[in-house]
C-alpha positions as CSV (number, residue, x, y, z in Angstrom):
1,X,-15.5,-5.2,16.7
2,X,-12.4,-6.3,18.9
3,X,-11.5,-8.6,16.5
4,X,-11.2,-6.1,13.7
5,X,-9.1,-3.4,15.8
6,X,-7.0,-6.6,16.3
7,X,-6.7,-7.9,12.5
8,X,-5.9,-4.0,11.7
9,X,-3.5,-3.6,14.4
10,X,-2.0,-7.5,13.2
11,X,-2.0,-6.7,9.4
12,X,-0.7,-3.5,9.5
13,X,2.0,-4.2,11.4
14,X,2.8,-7.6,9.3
15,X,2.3,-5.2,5.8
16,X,4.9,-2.3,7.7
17,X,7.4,-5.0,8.9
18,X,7.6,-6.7,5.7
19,X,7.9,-3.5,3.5
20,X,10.9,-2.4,5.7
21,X,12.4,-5.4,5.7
22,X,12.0,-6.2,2.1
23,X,13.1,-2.8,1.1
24,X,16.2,-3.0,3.4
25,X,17.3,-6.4,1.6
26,X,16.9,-4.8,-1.8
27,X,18.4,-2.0,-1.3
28,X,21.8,-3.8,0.3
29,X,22.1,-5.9,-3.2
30,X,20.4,-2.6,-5.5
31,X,22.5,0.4,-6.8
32,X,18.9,2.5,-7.1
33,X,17.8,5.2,-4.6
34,X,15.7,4.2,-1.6
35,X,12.5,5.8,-2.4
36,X,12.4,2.8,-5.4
37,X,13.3,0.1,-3.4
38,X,10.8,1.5,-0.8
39,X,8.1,1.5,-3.2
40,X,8.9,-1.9,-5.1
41,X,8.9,-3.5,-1.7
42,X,5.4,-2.0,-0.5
43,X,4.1,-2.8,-3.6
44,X,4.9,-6.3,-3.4
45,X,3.6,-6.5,-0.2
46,X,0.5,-4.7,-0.8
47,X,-0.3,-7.0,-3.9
48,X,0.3,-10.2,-1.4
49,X,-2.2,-8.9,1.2
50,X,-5.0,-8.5,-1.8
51,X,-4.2,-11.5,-2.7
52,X,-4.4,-13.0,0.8
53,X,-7.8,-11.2,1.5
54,X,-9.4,-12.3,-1.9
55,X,-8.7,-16.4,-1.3
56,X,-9.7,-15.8,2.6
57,X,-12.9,-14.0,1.5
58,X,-13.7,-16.6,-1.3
59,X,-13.2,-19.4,1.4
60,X,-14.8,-17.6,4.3
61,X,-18.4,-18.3,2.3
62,X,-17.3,-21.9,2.7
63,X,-15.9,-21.9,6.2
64,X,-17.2,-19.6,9.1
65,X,-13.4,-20.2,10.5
66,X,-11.6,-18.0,8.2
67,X,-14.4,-15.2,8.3
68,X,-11.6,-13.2,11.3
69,X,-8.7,-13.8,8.8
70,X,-10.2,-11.2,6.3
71,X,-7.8,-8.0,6.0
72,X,-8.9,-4.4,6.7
73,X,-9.7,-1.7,4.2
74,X,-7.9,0.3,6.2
75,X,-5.1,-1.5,6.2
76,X,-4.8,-2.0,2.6
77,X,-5.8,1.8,2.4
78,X,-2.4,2.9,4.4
79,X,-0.3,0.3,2.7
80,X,-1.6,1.8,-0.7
81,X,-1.2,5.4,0.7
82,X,2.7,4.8,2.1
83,X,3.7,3.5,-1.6
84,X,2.3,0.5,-2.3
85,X,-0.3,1.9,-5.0
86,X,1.1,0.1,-8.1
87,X,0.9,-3.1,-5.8
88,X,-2.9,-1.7,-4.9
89,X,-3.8,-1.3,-8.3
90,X,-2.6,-4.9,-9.7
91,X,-3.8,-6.5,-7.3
92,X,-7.5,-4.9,-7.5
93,X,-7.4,-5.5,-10.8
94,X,-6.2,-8.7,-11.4
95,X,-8.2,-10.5,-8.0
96,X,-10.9,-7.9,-9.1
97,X,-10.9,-7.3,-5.4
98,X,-13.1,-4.7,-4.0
99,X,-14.3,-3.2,-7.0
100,X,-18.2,-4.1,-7.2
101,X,-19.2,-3.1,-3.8
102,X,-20.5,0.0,-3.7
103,X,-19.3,1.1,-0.2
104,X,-15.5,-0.1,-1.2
105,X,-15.5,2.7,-4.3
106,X,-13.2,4.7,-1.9
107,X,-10.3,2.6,-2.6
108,X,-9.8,4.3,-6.0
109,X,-9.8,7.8,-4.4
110,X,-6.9,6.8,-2.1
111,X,-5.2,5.1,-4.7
112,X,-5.8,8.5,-6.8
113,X,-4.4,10.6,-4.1
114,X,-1.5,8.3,-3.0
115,X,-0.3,8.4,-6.9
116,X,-0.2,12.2,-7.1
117,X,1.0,12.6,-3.6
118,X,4.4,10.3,-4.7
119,X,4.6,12.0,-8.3
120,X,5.2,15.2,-6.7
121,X,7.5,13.6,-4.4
122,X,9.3,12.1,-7.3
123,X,9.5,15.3,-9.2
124,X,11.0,16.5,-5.9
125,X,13.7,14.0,-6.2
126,X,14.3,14.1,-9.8
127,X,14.6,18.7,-9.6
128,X,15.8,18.8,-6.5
129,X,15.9,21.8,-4.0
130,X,16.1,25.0,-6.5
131,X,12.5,22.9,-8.0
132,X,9.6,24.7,-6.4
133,X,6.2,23.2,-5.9
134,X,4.9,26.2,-4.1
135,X,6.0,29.3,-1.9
136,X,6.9,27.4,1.4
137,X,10.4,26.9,0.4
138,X,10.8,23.8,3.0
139,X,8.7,21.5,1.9
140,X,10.5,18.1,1.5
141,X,14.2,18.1,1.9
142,X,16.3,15.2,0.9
C-alpha cells in the first residue's frame, strides 16, 4: 500500500508539473486564452500517462519488476477532472485502457462530470459576467 500512496503522490505531481509547464511554453509562443492552452497541455499529458500505464500494465504480466510502475486511477481521475478529459477520453479509447473491468466503470462518470463542469466554465468565458448560471451572482470571476 506504501508503494501506491508513493506512485500517486510521484505521478501526480509529474502529471501537475508537466501540465503547468507545458501550458506555460504554449501560451508564451500562443495568441489564445489560457484556459485553452491549459487544457491542450493537460490533455496531452493525460493521454501520455494512459499510454504509459497501458504498455507498463501489458509488460507487468511479463515482468514482476514493472508491476510498482503502474499509474493510479486516481491520478488519472484528477488529471482528467483538472482538464485533461479530451486527453482522458482518447487515450481510453484508443489503448482501450480501463474500459472492461468492471470496478474501473467510474472513469466515465468523472470524465462525464469533468466535461460539464469545464462547458459551464467555458460558457462562463465566452458570456462573461452579466451571463448568469444561477442566483449567486459570484460564481467564477475572470
Amino acid at each position: 500500500m506504501a508503494r501506491m500512496n508513493r506512485n500517486l503522490l510521484i505521478y501526480t505531481l509529474i502529471g501537475v508539473g508537466l501540465s503547468t509547464s507545458l501550458a506555460a511554453s504554449f501560451q508564451s509562443r500562443l495568441t489564445i486564452h489560457p484556459y485553452v492552452t491549459w487544457i491542450g497541455a493537460c490533455s496531452i499529458v493525460t493521454w501520455a500517462l494512459y499510454a504509459w500505464d497501458k504498455r507498463t500494465a501489458e509488460f507487468a504480466q511479463l515482468s514482476k519488476r514493472l508491476k510498482g510502475w503502474r499509474v493510479p486511477e486516481l491520478t488519472l481521475n484528477l488529471l482528467a477532472l483538472i482538464g485533461g478529459f479530451p486527453g482522458a477520453w482518447v487515450g481510453r479509447t484508443m489503448f482501450n485502457h480501463k474500459t472492461n473491468v468492471k470496478r474501473h466503470r467510474g472513469i466515465l462518470v468523472v470524465l462525464l462530470v469533468s466535461v460539464f463542469l469545464h462547458a459551464a466554465i467555458v460558457v462562463r468565458l465566452l458570456y462573461g459576467p452579466p451571463f448568469q448560471l444561477w442566483p449567486p451572482s459570484n460564481w467564477i470571476t475572470f
